[in-house]
N, C-alpha and C positions, 0 to 999 in steps of 0.2 A: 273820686274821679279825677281826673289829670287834666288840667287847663286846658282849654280850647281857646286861641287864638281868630282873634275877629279878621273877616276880611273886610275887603271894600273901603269907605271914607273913615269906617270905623275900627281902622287895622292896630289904632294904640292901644286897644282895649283887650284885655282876658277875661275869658270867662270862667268861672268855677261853680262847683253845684256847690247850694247849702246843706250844711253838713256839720256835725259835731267839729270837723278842724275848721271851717268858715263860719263858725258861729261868733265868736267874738267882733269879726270883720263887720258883720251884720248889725250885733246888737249895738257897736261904735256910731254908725252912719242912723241907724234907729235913737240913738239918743241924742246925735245931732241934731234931731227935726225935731225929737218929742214924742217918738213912738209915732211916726206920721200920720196923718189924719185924724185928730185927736186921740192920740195914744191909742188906735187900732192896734199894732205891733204883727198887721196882717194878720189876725186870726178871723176878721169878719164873715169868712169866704167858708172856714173850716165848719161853721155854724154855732159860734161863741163869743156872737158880738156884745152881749149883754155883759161878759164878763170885765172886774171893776176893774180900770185904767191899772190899778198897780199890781193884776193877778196875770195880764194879759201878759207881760213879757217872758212870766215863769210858765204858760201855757206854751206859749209858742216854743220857749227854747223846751220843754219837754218832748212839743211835737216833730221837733227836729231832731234831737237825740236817737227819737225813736223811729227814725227815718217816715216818718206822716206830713212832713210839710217839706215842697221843693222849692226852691227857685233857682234860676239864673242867674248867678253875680256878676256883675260888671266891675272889672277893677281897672282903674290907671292908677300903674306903680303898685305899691301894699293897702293901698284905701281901696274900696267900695266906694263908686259913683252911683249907682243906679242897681235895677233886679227888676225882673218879671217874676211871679209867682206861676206855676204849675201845679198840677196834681191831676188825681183821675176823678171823677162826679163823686166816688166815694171819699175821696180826703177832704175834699170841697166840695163839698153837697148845700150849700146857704145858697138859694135864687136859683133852684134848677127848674122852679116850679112850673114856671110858663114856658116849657118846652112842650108838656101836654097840651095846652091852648094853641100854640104854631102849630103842632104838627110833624115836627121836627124832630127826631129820634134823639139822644145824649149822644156826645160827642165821649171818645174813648180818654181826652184828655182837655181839660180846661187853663187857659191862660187868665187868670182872672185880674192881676193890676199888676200895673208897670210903675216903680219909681224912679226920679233922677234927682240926684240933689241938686239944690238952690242953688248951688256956685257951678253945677256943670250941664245945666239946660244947655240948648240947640248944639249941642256937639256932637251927637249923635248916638248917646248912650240907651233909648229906647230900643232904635233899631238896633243897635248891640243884644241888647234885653233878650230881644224877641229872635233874632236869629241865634241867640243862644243856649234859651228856650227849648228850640225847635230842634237843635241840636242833640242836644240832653234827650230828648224824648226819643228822636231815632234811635240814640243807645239802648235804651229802655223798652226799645219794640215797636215802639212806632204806631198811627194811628191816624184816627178821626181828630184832629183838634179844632177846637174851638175855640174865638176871642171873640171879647165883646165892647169893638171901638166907637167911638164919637164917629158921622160922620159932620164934620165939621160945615161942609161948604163952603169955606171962604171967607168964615165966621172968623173971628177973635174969641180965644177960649182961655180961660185964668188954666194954668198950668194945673192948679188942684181939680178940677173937671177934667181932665186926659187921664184920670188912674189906668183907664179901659184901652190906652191909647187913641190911633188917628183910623179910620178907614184909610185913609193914604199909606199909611205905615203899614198896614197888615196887604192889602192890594197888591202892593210893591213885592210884598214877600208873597207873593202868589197864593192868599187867600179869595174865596168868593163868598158873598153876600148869599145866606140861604133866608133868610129873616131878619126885619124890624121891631125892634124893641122900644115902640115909640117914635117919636117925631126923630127924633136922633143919635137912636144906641144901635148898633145894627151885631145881628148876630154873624160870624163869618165862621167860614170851615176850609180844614187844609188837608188833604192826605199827607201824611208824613211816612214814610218807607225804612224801614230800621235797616241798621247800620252795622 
């Protein structure tokens, strides 16, 4: 897929889909953290979080190969600042459970975590993430998507609690509140209109 150019505050940034030619980008910024969130390597979401820290990055780069796992890269310059992961409930199927409990039908596409590296928080790379995301997806046909943000309040949150994002972040992008996931994970939903 062919770069998409951010707009808005976040206009320094490109975005690219994850892919056999952005896989190296990825696994870079992936071994700058440590496989983030103890060597996850974002396969939690695919439903293969058990698998042992040092099988998880040849999982993932298989499930990329094989075009089964997306995300949204964010790059300034040739590096990888930040990604939102995507897929449809079938490529990410891990915590759909309590969709029957809400009430709430699946959503045709999940946003499941957002990263930004250490050195380029509050610049605006989430919101990049995620309207780039959202992007991708219109290409791909478009849909029901779901994310599943903090809402903060007003709160002070350690960065490693946002994997889900903000409520403020997804709002902004013209999401709405269909369900609560607890005191404070909320489920949001967007029609997206392909492209």
């Amino acid at each position: 897929m062919a770069a998409i150019k951010s707009r808005g505050p976040a206009a320094r940034f490109e975005i690219r889909e994850l892919g056999s030619k952005t896989w190296p980008d990825f696994a870079r910024i992936m071994e700058k953290h440590n496989g983030v969130w103890n060597g996850c390597w974002c396969v939690a979401f695919h439903g293969q979080p058990d698998e042992p820290v040092n099988s998880r990055r040849a999982y993932k780069e298989q499930l990329v190969r094989a075009n089964r796992s997306h995300a949204a890269l964010v790059y300034h310059g040739a590096e990888v600042v930040g990604w939102c992961q995507f897929g449809s409930p079938a490529e990410l199927p891990a915590r759909l459970g309590g969709f029957r409990k809400l009430g709430v039908d699946p959503p045709d596409w999940r946003l499941t975590c957002f990263f930004v590296d250490r050195d380029r928080r509050k610049e605006g790379v989430g919101e990049a993430a995620l309207a780039g995301a959202l992007g991708i997806i219109a290409t791909k046909g478009g849909g029901t998507v779901d994310g599943y943000p903090i809402a903060t309040r007003g709160k002070k949150y350690s960065n490693s609690f946002l994997w889900g994002g903000t409520e403020s972040m997804f709002t902004e992008a013209g999401f709405r509140q269909v369900a609560a996931l607890g005191a404070g994970k909320l489920v949001m939903r967007k029609a997206v209109r392909r492209r």
